[in-house]
Biopython code that builds the backbone (N, CA, C, O; Angstrom):
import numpy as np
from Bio.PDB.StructureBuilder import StructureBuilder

atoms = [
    (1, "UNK", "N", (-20.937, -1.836, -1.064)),
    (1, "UNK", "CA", (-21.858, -0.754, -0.784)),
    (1, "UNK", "C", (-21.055, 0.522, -0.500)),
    (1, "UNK", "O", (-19.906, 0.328, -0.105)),
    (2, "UNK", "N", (-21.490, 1.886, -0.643)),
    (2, "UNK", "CA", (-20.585, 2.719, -0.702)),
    (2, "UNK", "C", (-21.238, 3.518, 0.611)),
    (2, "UNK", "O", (-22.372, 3.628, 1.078)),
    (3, "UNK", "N", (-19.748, 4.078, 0.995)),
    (3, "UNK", "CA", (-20.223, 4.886, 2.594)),
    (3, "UNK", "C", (-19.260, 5.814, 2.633)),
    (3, "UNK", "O", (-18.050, 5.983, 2.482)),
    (4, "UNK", "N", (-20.606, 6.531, 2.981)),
    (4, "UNK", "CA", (-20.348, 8.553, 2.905)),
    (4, "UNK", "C", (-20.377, 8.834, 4.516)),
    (4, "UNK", "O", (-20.961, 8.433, 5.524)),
    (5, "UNK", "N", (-19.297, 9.853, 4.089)),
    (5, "UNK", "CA", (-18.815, 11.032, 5.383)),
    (5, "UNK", "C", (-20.431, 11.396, 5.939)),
    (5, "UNK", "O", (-21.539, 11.331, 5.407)),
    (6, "UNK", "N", (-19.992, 11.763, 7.136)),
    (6, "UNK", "CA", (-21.142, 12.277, 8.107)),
    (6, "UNK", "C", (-21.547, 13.983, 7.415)),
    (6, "UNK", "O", (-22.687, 14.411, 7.596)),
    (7, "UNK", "N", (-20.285, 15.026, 6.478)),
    (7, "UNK", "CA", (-20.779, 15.390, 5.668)),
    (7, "UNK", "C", (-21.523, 15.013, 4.309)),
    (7, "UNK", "O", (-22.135, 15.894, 3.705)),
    (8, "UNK", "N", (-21.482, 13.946, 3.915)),
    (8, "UNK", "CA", (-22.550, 13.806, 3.037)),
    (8, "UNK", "C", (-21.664, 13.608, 1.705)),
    (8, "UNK", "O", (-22.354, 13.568, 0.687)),
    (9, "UNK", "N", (-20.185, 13.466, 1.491)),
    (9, "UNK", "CA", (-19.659, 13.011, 0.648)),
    (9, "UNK", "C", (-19.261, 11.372, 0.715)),
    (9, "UNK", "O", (-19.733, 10.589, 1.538)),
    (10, "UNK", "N", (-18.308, 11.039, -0.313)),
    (10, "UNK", "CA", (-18.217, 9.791, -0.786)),
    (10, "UNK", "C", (-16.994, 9.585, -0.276)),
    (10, "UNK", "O", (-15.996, 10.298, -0.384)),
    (11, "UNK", "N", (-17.212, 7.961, 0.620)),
    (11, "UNK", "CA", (-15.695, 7.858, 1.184)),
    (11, "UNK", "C", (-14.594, 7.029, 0.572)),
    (11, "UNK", "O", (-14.919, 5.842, 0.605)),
    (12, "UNK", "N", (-13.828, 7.152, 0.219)),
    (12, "UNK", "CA", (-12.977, 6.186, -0.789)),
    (12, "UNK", "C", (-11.715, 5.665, 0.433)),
    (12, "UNK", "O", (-11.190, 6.572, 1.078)),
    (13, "UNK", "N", (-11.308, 4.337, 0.684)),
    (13, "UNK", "CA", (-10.204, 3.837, 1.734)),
    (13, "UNK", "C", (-10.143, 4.727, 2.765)),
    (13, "UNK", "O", (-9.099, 5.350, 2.961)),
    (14, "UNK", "N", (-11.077, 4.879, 3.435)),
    (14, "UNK", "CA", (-11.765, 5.725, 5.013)),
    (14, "UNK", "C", (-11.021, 7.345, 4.678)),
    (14, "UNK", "O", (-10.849, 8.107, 5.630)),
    (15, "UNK", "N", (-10.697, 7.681, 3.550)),
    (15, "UNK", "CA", (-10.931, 9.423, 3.855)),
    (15, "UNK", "C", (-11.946, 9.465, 2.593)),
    (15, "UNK", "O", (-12.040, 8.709, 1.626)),
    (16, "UNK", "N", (-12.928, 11.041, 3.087)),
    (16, "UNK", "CA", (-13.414, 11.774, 2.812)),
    (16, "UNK", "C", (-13.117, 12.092, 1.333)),
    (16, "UNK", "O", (-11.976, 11.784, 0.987)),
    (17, "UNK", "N", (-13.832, 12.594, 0.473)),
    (17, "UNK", "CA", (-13.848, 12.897, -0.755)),
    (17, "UNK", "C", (-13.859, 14.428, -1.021)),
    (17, "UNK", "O", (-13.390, 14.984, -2.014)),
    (18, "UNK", "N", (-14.456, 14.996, 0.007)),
    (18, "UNK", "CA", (-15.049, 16.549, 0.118)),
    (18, "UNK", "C", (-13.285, 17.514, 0.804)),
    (18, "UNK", "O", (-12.544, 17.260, 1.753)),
    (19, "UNK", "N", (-13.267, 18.310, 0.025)),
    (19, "UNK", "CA", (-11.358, 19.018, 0.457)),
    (19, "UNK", "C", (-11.835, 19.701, 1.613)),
    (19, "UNK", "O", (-10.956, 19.840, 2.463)),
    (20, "UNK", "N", (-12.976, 20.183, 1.924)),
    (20, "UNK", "CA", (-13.209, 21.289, 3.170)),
    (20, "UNK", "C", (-14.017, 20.018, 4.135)),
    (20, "UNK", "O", (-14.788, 20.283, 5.057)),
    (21, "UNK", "N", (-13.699, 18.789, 3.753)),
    (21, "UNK", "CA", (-14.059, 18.046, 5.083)),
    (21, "UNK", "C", (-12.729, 17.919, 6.104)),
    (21, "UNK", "O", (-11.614, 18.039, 5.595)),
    (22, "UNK", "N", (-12.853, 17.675, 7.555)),
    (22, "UNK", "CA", (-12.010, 17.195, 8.335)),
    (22, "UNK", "C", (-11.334, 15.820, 8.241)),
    (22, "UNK", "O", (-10.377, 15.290, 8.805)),
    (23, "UNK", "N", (-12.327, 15.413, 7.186)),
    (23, "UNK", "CA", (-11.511, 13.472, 7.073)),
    (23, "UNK", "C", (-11.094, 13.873, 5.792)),
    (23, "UNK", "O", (-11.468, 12.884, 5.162)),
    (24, "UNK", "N", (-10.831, 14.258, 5.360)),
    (24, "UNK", "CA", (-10.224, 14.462, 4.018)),
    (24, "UNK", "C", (-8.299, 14.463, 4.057)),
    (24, "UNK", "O", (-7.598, 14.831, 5.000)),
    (25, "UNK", "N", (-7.909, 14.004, 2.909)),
    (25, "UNK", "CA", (-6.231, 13.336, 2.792)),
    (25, "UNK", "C", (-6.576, 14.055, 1.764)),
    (25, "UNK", "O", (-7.646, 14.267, 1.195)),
    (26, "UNK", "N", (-4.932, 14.579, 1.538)),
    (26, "UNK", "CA", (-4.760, 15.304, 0.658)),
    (26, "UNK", "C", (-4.575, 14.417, -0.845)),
    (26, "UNK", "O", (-4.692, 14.877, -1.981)),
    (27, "UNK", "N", (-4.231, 12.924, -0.421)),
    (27, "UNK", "CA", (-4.031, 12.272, -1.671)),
    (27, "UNK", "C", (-4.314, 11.075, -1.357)),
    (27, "UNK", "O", (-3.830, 10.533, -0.363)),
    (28, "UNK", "N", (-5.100, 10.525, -2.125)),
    (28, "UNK", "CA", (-5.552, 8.870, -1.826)),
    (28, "UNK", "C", (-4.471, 8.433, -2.338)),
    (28, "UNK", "O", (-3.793, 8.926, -3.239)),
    (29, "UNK", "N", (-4.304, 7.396, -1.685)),
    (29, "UNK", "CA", (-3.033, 6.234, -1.916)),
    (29, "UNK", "C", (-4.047, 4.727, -2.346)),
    (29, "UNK", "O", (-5.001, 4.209, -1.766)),
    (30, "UNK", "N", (-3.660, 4.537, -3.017)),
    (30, "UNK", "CA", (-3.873, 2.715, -3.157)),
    (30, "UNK", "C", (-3.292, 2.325, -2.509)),
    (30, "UNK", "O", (-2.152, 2.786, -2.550)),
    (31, "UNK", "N", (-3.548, 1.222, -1.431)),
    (31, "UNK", "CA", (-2.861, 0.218, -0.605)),
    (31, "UNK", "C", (-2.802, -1.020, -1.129)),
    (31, "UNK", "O", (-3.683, -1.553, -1.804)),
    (32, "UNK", "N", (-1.498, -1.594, -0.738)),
    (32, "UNK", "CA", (-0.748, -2.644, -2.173)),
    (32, "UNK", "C", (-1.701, -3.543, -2.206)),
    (32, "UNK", "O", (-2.589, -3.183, -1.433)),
    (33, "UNK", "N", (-1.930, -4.429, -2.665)),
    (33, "UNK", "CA", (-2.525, -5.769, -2.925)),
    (33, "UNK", "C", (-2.556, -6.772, -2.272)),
    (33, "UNK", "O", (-1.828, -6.544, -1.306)),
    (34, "UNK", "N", (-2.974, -7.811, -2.190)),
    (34, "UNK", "CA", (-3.091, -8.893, -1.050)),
    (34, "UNK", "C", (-1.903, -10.064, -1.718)),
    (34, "UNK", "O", (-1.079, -10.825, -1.210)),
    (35, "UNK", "N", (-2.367, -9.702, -3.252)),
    (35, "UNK", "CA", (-0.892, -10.721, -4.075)),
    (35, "UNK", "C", (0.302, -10.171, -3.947)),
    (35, "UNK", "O", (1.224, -10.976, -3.821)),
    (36, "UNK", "N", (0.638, -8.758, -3.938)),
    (36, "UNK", "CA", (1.779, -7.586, -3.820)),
    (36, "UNK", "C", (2.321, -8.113, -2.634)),
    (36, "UNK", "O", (3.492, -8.493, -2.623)),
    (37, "UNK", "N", (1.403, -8.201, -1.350)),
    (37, "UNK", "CA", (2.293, -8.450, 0.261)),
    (37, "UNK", "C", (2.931, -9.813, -0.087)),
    (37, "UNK", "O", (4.124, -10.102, 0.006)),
    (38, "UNK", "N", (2.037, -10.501, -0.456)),
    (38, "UNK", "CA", (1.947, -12.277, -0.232)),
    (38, "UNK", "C", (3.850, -12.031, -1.267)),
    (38, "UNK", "O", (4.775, -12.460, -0.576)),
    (39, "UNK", "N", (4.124, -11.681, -2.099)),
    (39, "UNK", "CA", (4.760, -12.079, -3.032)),
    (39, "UNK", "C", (6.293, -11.153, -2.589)),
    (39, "UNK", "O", (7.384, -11.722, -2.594)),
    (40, "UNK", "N", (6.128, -9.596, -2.206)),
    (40, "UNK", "CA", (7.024, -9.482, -1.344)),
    (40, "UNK", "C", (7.583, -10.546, -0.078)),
    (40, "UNK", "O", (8.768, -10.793, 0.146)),
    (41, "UNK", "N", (6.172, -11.202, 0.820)),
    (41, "UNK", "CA", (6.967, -12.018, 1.904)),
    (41, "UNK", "C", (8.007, -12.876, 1.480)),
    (41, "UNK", "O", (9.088, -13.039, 2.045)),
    (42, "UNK", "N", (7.335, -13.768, -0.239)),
    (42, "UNK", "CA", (8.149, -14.918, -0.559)),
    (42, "UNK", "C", (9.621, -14.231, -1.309)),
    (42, "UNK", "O", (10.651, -14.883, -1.133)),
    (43, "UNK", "N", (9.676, -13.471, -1.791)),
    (43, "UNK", "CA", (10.890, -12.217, -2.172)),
    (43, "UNK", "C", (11.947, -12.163, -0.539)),
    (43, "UNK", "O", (13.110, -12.566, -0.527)),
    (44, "UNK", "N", (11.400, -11.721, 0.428)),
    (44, "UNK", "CA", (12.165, -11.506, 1.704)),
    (44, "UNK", "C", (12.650, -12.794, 2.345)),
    (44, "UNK", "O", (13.450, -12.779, 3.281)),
    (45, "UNK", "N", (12.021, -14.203, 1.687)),
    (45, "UNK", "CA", (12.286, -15.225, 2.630)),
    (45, "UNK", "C", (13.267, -15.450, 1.241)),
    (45, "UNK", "O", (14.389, -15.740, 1.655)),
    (46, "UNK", "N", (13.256, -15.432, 0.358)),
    (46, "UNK", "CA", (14.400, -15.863, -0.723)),
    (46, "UNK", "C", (15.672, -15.355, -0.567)),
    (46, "UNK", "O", (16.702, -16.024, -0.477)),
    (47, "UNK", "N", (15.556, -13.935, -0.533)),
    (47, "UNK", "CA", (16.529, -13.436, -0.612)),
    (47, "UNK", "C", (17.619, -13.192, 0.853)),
    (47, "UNK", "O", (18.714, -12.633, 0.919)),
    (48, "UNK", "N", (16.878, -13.795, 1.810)),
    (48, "UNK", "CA", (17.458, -14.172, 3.370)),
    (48, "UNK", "C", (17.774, -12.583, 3.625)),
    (48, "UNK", "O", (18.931, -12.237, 3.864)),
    (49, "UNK", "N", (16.533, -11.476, 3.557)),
    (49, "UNK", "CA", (16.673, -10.219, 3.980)),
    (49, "UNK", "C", (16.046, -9.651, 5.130)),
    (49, "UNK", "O", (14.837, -9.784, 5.322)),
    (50, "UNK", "N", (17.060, -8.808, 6.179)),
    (50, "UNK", "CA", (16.269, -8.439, 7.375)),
    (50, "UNK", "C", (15.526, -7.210, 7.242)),
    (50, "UNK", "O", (15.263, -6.459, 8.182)),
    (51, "UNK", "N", (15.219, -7.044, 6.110)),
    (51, "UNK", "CA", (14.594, -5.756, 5.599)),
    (51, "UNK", "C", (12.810, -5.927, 6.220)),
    (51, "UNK", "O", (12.027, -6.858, 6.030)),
    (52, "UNK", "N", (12.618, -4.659, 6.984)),
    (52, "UNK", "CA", (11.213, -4.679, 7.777)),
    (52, "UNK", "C", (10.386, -3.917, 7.190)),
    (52, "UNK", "O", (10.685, -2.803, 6.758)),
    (53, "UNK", "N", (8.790, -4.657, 7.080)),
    (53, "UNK", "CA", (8.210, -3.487, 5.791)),
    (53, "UNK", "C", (6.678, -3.525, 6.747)),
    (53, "UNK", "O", (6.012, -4.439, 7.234)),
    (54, "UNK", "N", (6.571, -2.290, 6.714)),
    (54, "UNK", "CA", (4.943, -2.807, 7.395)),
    (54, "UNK", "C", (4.036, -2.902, 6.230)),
    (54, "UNK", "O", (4.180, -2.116, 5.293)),
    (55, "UNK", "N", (3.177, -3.743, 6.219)),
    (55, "UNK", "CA", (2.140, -4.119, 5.409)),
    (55, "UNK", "C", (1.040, -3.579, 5.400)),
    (55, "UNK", "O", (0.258, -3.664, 4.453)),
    (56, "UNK", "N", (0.748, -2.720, 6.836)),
    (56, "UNK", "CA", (-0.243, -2.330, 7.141)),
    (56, "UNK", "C", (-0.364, -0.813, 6.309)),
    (56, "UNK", "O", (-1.467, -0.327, 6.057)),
    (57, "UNK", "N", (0.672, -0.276, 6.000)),
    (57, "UNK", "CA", (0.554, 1.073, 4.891)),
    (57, "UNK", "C", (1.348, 1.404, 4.043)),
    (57, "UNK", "O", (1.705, 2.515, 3.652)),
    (58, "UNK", "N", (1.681, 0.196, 3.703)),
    (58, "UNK", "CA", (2.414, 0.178, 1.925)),
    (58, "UNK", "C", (1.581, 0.510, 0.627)),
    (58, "UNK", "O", (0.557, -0.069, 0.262)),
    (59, "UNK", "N", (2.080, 1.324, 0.141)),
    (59, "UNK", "CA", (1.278, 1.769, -1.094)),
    (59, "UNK", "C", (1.261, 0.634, -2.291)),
    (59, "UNK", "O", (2.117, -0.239, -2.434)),
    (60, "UNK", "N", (0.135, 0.831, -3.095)),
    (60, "UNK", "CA", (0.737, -0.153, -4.031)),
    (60, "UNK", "C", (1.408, 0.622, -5.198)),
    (60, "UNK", "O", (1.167, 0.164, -6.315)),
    (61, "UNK", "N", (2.139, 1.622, -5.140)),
    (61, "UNK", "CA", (3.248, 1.967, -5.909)),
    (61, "UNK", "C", (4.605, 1.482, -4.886)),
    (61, "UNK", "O", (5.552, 0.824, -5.316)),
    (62, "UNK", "N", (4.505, 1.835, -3.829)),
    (62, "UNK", "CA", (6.159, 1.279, -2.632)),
    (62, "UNK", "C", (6.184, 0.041, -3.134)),
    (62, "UNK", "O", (7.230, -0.281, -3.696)),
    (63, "UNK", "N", (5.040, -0.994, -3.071)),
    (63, "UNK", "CA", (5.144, -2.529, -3.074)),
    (63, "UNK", "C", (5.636, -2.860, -4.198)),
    (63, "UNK", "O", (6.552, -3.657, -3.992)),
    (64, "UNK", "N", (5.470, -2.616, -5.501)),
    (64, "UNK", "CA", (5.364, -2.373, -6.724)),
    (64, "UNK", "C", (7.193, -2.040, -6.772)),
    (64, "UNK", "O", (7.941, -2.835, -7.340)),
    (65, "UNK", "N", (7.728, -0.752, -6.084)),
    (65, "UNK", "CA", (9.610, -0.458, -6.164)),
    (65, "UNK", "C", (10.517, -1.755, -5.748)),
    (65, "UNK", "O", (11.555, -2.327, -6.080)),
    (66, "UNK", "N", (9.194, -1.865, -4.581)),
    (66, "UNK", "CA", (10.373, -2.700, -3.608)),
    (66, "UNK", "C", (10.152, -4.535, -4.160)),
    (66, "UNK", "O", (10.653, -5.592, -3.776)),
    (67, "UNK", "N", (9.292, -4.220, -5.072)),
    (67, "UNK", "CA", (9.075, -6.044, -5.682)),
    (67, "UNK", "C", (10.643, -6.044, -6.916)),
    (67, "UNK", "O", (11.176, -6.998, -7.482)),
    (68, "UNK", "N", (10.932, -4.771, -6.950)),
    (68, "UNK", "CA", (11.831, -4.622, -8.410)),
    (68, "UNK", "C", (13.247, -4.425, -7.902)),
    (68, "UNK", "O", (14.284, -4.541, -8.556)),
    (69, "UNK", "N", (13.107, -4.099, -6.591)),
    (69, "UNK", "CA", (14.417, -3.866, -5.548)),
    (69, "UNK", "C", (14.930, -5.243, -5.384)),
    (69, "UNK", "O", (15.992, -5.691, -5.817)),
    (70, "UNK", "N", (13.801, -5.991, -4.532)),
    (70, "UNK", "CA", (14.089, -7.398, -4.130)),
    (70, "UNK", "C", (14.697, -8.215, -5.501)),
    (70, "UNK", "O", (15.887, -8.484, -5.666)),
    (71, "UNK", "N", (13.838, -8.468, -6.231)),
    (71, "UNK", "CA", (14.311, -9.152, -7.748)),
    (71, "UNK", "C", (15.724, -8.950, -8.207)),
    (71, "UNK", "O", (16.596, -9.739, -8.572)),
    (72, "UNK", "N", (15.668, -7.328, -8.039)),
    (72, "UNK", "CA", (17.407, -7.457, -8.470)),
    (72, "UNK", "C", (18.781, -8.109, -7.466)),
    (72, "UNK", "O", (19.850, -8.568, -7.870)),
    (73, "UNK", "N", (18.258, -7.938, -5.966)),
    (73, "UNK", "CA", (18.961, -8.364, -4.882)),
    (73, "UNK", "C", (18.743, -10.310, -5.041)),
    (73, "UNK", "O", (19.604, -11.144, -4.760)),
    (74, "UNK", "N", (17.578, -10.535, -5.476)),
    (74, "UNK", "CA", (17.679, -12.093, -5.794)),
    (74, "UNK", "C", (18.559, -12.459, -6.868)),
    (74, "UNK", "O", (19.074, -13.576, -6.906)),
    (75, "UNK", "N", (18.820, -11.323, -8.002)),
    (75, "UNK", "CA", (19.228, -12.051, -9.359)),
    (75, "UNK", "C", (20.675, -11.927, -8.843)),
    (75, "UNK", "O", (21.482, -12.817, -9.111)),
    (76, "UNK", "N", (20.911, -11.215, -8.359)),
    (76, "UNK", "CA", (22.827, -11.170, -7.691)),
    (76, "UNK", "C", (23.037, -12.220, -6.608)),
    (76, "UNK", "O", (24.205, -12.341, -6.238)),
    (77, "UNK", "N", (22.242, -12.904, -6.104)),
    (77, "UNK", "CA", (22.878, -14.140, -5.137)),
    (77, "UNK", "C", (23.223, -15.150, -6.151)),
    (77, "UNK", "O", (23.725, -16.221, -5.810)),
]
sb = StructureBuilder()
sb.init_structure("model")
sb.init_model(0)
sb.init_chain("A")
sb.init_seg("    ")
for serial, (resi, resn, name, xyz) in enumerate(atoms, 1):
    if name == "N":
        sb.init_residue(resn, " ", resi, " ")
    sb.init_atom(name, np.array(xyz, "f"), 0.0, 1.0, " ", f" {name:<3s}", serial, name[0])
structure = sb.get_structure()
């Protein structure tokens, strides 16, 4: 179901759609995927890395670098 700002626009991942609203982001981000996290964790437990990522606001373009980061750090062990 779709849910609009208290101005009366369309809300896409809780900001605002409207540029002269107060909830408004200057750029929507996609937030990574639920397969993207899941598949980074198994990437970080492979590669025995203390590398700390919050999950909670990874883009799914970051998740997406750092799936191609990890891979190469796996193919060199």
């Amino acid at each position: 179901m779709a849910e609009f700002c208290s101005c009366g626009s369309l809300i896409i991942h809780g900001n605002c759609t409207k540029k002269g609203c107060q909830f408004h982001k200057n750029s929507l981000v996609d937030p990574a995927t639920y397969a993207q996290i899941e598949y980074i964790k198994s990437l970080l437990a492979q590669t025995d890395s203390d590398m700390e990522v919050n999950f909670d606001v990874i883009a799914k373009s970051e998740a997406s670098r750092l799936i191609d980061e990890l891979l190469k750090q796996k193919e060199l062990q």
